[in-house]
VOTITOR-141693 format. One record per residue (C-alpha): residue number from 0; chain; y, z, x. Coordinates in pm, whole numbers, plus 50000, padded with zeros to 5 digits. Last residue first. Layout:
pt k:NUM&c:A&north:Y&up:Z&east:X
...
% end
This chain:
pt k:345&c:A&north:29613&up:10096&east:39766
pt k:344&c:A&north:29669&up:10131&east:40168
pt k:343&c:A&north:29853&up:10445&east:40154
pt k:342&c:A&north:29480&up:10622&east:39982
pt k:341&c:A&north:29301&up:10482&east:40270
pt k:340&c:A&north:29521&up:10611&east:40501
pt k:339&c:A&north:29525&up:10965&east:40323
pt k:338&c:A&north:29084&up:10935&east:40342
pt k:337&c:A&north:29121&up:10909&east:40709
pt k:336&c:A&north:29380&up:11161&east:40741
pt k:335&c:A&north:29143&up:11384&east:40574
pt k:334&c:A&north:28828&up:11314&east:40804
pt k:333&c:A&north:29008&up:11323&east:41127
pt k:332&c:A&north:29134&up:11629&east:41001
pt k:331&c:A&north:28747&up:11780&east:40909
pt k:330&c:A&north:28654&up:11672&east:41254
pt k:329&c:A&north:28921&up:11847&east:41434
pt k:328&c:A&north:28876&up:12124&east:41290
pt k:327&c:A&north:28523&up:12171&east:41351
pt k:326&c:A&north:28487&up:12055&east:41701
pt k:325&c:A&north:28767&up:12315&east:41759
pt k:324&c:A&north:28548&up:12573&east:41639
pt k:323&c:A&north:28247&up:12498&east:41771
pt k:322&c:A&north:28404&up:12465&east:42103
pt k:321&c:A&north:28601&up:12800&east:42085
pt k:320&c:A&north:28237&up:12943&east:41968
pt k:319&c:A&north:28101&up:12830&east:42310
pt k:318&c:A&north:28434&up:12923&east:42499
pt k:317&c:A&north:28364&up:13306&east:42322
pt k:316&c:A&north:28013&up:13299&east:42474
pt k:315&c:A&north:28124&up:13166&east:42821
pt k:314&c:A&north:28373&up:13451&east:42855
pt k:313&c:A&north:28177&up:13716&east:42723
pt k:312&c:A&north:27910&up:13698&east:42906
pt k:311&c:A&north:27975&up:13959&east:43114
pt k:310&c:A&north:27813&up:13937&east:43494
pt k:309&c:A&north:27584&up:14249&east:43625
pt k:308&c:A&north:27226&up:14087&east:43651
pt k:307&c:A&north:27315&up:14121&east:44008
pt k:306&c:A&north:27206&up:13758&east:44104
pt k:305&c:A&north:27556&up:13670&east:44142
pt k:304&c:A&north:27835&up:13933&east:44170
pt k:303&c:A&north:27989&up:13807&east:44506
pt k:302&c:A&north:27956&up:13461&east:44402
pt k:301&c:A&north:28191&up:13435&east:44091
pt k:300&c:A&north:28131&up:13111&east:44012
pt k:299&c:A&north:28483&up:13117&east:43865
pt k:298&c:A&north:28647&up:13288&east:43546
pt k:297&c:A&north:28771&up:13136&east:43187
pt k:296&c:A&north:28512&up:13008&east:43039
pt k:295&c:A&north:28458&up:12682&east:42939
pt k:294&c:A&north:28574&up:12463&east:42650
pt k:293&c:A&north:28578&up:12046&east:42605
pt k:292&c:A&north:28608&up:11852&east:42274
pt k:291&c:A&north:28570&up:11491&east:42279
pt k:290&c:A&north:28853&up:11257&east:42292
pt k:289&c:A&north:29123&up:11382&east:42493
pt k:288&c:A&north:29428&up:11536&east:42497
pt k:287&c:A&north:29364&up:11918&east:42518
pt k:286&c:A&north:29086&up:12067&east:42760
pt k:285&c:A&north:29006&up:12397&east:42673
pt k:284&c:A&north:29020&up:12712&east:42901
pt k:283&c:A&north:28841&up:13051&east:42720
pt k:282&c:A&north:28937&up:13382&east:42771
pt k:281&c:A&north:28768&up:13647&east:42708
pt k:280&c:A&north:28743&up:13798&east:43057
pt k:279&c:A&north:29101&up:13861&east:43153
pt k:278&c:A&north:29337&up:13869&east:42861
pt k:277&c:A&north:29713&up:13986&east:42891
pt k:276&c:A&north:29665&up:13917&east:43302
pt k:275&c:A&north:29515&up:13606&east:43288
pt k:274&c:A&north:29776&up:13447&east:43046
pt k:273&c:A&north:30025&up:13637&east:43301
pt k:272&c:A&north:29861&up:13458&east:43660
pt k:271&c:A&north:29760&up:13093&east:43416
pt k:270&c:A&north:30113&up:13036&east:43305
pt k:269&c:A&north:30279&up:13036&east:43660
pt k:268&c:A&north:30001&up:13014&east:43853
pt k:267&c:A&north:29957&up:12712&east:43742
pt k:266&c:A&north:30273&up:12511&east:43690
pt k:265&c:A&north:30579&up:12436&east:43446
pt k:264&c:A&north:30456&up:12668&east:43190
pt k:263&c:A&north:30393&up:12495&east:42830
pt k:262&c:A&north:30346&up:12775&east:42596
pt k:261&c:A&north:30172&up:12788&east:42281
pt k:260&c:A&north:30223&up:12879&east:41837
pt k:259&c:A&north:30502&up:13086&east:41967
pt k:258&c:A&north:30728&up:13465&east:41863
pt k:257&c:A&north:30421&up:13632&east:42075
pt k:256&c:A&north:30527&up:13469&east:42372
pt k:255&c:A&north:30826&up:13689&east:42339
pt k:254&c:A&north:30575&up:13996&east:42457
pt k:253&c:A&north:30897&up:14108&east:42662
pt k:252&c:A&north:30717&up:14140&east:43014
pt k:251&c:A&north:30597&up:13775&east:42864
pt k:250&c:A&north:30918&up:13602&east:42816
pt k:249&c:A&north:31109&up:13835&east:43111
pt k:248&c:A&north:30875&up:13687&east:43395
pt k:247&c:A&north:30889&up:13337&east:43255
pt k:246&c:A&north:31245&up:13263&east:43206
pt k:245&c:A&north:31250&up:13073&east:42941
pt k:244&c:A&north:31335&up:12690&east:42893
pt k:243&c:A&north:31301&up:12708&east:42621
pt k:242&c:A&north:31262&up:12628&east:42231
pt k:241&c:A&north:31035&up:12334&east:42081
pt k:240&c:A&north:31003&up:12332&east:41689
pt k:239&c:A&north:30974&up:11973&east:41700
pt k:238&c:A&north:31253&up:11769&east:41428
pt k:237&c:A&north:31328&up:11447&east:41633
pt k:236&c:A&north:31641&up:11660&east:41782
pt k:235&c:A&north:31456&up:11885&east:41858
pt k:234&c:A&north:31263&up:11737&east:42188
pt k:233&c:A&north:31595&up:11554&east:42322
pt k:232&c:A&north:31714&up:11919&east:42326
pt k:231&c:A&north:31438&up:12054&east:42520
pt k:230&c:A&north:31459&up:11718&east:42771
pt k:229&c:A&north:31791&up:11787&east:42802
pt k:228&c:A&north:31714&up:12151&east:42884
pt k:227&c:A&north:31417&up:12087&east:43166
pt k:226&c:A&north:31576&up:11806&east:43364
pt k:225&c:A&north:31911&up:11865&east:43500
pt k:224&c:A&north:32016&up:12253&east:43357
pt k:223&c:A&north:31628&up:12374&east:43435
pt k:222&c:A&north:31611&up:12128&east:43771
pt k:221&c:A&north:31932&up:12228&east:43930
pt k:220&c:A&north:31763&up:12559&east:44159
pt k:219&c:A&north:31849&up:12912&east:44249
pt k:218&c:A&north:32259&up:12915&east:44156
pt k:217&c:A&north:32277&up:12605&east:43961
pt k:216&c:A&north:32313&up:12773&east:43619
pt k:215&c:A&north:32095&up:13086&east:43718
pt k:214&c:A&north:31829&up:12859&east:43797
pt k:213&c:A&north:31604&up:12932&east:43472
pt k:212&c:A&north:31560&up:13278&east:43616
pt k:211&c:A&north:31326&up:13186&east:43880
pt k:210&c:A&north:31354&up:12833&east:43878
pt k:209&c:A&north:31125&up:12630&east:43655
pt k:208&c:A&north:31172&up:12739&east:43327
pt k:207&c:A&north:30887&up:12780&east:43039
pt k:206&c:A&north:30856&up:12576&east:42760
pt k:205&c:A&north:30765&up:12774&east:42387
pt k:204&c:A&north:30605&up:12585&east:42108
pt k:203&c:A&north:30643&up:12661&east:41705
pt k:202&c:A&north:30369&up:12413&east:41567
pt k:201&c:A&north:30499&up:12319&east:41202
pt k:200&c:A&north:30063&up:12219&east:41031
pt k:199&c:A&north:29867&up:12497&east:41289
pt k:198&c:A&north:29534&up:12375&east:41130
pt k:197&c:A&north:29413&up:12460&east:41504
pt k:196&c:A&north:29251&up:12126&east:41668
pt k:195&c:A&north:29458&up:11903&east:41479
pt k:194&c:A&north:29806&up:12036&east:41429
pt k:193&c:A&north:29817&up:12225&east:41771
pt k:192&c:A&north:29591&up:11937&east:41937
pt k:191&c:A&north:29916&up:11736&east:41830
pt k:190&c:A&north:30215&up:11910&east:41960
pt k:189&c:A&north:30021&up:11999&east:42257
pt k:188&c:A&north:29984&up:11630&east:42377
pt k:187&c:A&north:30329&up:11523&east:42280
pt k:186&c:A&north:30456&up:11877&east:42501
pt k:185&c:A&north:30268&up:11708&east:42775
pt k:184&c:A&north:30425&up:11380&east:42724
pt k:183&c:A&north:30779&up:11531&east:42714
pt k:182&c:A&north:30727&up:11729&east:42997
pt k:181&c:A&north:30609&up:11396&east:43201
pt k:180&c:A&north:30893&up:11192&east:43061
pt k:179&c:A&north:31147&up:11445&east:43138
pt k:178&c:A&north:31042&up:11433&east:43481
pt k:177&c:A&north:30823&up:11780&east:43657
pt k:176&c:A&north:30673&up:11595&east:43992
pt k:175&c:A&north:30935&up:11643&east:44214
pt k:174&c:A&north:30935&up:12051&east:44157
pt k:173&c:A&north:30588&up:12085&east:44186
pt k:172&c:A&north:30500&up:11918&east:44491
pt k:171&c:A&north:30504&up:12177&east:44732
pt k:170&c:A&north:30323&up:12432&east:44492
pt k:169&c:A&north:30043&up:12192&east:44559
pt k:168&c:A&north:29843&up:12027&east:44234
pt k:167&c:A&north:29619&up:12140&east:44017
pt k:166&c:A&north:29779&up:12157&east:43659
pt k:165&c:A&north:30132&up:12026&east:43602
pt k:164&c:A&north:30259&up:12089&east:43230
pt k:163&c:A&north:30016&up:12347&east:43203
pt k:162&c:A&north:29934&up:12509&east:42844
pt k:161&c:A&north:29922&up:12841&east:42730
pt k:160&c:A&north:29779&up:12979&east:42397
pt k:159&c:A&north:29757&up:13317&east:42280
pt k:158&c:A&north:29636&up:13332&east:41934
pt k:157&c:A&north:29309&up:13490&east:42017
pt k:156&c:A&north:29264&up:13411&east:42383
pt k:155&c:A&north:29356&up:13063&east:42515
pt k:154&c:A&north:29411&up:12873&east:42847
pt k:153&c:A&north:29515&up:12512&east:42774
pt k:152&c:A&north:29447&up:12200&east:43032
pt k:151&c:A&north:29641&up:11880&east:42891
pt k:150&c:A&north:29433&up:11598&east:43000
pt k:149&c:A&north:29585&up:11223&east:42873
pt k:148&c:A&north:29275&up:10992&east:42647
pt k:147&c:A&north:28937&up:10878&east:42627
pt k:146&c:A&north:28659&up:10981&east:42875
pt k:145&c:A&north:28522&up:10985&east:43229
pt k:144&c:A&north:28836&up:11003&east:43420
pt k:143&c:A&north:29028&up:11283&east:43197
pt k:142&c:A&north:28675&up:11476&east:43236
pt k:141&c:A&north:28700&up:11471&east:43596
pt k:140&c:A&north:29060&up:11572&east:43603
pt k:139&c:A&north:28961&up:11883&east:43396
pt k:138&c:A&north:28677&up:11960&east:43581
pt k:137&c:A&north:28834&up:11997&east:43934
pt k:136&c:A&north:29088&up:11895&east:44188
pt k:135&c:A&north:28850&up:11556&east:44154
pt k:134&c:A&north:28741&up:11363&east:44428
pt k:133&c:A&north:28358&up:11370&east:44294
pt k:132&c:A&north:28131&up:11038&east:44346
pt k:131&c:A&north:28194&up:11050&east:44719
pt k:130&c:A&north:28160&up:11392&east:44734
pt k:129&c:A&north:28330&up:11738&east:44651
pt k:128&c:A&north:28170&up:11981&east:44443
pt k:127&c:A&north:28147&up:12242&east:44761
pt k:126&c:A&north:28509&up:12258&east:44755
pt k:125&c:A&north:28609&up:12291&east:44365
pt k:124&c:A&north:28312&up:12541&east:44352
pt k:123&c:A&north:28228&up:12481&east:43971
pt k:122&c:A&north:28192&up:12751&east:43679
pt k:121&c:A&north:27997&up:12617&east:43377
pt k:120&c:A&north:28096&up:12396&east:43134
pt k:119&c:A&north:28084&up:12353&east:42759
pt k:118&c:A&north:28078&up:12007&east:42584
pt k:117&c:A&north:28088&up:11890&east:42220
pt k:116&c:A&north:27914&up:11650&east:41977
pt k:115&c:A&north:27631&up:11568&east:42190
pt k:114&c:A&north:27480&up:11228&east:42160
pt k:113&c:A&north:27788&up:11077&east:42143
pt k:112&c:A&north:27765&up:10857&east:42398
pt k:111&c:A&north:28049&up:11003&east:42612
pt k:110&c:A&north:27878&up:11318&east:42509
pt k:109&c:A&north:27596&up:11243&east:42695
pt k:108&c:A&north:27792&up:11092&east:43007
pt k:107&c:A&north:27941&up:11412&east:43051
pt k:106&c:A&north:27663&up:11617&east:43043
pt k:105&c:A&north:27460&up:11351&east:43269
pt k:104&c:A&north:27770&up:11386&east:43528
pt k:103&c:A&north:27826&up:11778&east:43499
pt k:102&c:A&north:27477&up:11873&east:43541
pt k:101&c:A&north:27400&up:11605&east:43844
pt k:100&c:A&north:27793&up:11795&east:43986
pt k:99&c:A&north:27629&up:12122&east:43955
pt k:98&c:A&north:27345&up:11992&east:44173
pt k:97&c:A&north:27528&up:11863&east:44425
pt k:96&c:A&north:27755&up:12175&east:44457
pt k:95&c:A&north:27488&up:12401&east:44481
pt k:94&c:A&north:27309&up:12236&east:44760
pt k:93&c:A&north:27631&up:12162&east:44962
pt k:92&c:A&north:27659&up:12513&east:44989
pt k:91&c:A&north:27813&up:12849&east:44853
pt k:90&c:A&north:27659&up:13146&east:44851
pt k:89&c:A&north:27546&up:13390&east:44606
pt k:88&c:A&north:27228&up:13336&east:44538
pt k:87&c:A&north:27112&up:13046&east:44759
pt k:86&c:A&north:26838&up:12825&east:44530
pt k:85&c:A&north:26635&up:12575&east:44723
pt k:84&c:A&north:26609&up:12331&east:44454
pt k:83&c:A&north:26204&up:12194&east:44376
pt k:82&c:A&north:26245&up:11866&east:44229
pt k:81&c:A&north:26219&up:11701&east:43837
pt k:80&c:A&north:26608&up:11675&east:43822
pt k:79&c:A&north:26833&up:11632&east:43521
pt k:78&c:A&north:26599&up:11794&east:43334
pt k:77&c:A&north:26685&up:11856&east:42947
pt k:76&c:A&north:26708&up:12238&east:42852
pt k:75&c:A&north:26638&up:12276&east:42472
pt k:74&c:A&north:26726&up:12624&east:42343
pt k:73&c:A&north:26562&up:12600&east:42035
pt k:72&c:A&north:26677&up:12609&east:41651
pt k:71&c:A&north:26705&up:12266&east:41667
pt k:70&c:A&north:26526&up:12047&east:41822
pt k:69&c:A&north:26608&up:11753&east:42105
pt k:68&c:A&north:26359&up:11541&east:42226
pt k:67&c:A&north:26586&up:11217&east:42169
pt k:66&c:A&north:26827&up:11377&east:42476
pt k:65&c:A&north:26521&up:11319&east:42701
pt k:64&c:A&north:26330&up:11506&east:42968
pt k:63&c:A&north:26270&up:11796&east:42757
pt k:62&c:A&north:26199&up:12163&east:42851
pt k:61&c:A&north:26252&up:12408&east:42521
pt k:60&c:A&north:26311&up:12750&east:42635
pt k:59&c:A&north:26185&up:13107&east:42560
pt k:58&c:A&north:26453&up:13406&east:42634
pt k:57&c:A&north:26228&up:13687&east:42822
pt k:56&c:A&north:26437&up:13753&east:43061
pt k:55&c:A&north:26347&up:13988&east:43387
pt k:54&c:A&north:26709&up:13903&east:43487
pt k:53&c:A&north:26533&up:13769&east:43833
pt k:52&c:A&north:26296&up:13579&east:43648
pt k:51&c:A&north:26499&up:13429&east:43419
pt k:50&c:A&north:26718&up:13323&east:43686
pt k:49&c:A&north:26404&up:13155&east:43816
pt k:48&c:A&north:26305&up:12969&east:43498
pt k:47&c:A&north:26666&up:12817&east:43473
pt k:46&c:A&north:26634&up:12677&east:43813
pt k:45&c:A&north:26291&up:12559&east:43701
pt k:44&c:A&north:26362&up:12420&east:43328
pt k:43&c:A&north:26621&up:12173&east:43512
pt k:42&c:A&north:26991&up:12095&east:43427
pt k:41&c:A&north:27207&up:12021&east:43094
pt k:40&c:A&north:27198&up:12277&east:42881
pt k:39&c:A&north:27169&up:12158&east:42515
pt k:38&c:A&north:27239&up:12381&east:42307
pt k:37&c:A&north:27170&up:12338&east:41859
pt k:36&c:A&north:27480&up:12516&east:41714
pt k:35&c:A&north:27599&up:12813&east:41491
pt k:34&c:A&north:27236&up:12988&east:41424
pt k:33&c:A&north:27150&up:12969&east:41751
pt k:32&c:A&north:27394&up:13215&east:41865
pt k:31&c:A&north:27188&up:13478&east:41634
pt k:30&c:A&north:26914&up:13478&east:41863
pt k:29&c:A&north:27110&up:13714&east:42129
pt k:28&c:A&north:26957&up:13550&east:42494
pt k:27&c:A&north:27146&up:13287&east:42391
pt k:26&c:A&north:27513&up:13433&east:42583
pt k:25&c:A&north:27244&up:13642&east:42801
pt k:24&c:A&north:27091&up:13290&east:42932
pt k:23&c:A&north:27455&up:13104&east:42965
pt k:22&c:A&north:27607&up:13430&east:43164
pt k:21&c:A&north:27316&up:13418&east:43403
pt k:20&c:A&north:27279&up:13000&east:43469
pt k:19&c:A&north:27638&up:13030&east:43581
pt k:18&c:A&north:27671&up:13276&east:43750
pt k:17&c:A&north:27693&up:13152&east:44147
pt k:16&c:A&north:27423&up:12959&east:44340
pt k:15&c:A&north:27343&up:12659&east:44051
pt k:14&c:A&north:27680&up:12605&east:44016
pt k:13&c:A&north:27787&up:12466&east:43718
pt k:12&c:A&north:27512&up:12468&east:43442
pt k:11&c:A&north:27699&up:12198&east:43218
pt k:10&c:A&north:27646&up:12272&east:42815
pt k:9&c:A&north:27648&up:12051&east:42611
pt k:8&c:A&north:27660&up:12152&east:42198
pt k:7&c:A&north:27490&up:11999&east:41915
pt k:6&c:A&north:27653&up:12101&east:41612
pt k:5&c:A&north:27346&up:12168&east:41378
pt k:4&c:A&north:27203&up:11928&east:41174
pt k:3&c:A&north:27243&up:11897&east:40761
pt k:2&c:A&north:27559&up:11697&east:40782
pt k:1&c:A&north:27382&up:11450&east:40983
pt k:0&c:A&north:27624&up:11321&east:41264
% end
């Protein structure tokens, strides 16, 4: 990338009948955002023309048909699709599902070729999304399909951090799904973004227990003695700051998670119901592991509200500056551990 250009971000409109196209025109519709990054939203100049409309917006956007046509200092909106879209506001359809999976694909493929250097999304219907060319439980397992490297989904909000070590998957199969070689690869995966993607250089990581009360030594459940505190031990004894398993009600009703760098919950609900609780509405999920950067906000389409002119931005503009950010770091390690390897090598 030229040093002198702008990070050129993605940006994935989502659903074209919930809020997606709203919360990404007020996040520009302050100038000053362009200033950090060149967007690219990923889409069609009339879908975003209508929104405008019904905001009564008067943001001005760049239509191109091609990622070359790119300027900075614009909000450039490349067309996916050159047709009229019957827009539903508010409901859910087969309409705006197809369309926000056309976003998704041609973002994803851009910054596959490295023509963007990072990638925000917009809210997706998980159900509507589905088709032949989509079987995924949602963006994350998408992404983890398209590009290089493990998923580990992470829900953040200032220095709160909280990663899944199973993500979308039934309650059901929770429990046979958690091995020591699956919590070991997830904690692997946080370990490093940690280091990489934060400047955090002796990450301090907290794993949460299965069983309510970590099993009560056998009384509610084996799997914290059997699988979780081995694998905890096996952990520090190659030198990681890993401590657990907690119980997870007490560890946040006692702000412990403020003591860690992140959090590895076993499942879900389990991190995502408190992480959403301390910090509804700015925060931003990030996909860990892989290798481009990845940020969206942290609500849904959020149908009931669409076409209100009433959804916060907030969300989607912090993700945007999460991406930057990340993008950032990670660049200016890859950049000094390249120059260390070079210096081993003499």
């Amino acid at each position: 990338m030229n040093k002198e250009s702008k990070i050129k971000i993605g940006i994935s409109i989502g659903d074209i009948n919930g809020i997606g196209v709203e919360v990404i025109l007020k996040t520009f519709d302050d100038k000053r955002m362009l200033d950090f990054c060149t967007p690219v939203i990923f889409g069609s100049s009339k879908v975003m023309s209508f929104y405008k409309k019904t905001m009564d917006s008067n943001i001005s956007i760049h239509s191109i048909s091609n990622i070359s046509q790119v300027v900075d200092g614009k909000i450039n909106v490349l067309n996916v699709w050159k047709e009229d879209v019957e827009i539903s506001v508010g409901k859910s359809n087969e309409v705006g599902g197809k369309y926000a999976f056309l976003s998704l694909k041609e973002a994803t493929k851009t910054l596959r070729n490295n023509d963007v250097d990072a990638l925000v999304t917009a809210p997706i219907n998980k159900e509507n999304i589905q088709s032949d060319e989509f079987k995924f439980a949602g963006h994350t397992e998408y992404l983890e399909s398209e590009l290089e490297g493990d998923s580990l989904m992470i829900l953040m909000a200032d220095k709160l951090r909280v990663g899944l070590i199973t993500g979308h998957i039934p309650i059901a199969e929770i429990s046979k799904t958690i091995t020591p070689e699956l919590i070991k690869s997830k904690v692997k995966l946080m370990y490093k973004t940690l280091v990489q993607d934060f400047e955090i250089s002796r990450p301090k990581i907290a794993l949460l227990g299965l069983n309510p009360h970590c099993g009560d030594n056998g009384v509610i459940g084996n799997e914290d003695d059997n699988i979780i505190k081995p694998t905890v031990l096996e952990l520090q004894s190659e030198g990681k700051l890993i401590y657990g398993p907690f119980a997870a009600d007490g560890f946040f009703g006692s702000k412990n998670y403020q003591q860690f760098d992140a959090i590895l919950a076993m499942y879900h609900d389990q991190g995502l119901a408190p992480f959403k609780t301390l910090s509804f509405g700015k925060g931003v999920n990030f996909t860990a592991g892989l290798n481009k950067v990845r940020t969206s906000p942290d609500h849904g389409t959020a149908f009931e509200i669409s076409g209100k002119n009433s959804a916060d931005e907030s969300s989607f503009k912090e993700a945007l500056f999460k991406a930057i950010e990340i993008y950032k770091k990670r660049s200016n390690y890859q950049e000094l551990t390249r120059n260390t390897l070079k210096k081993s090598k003499r």
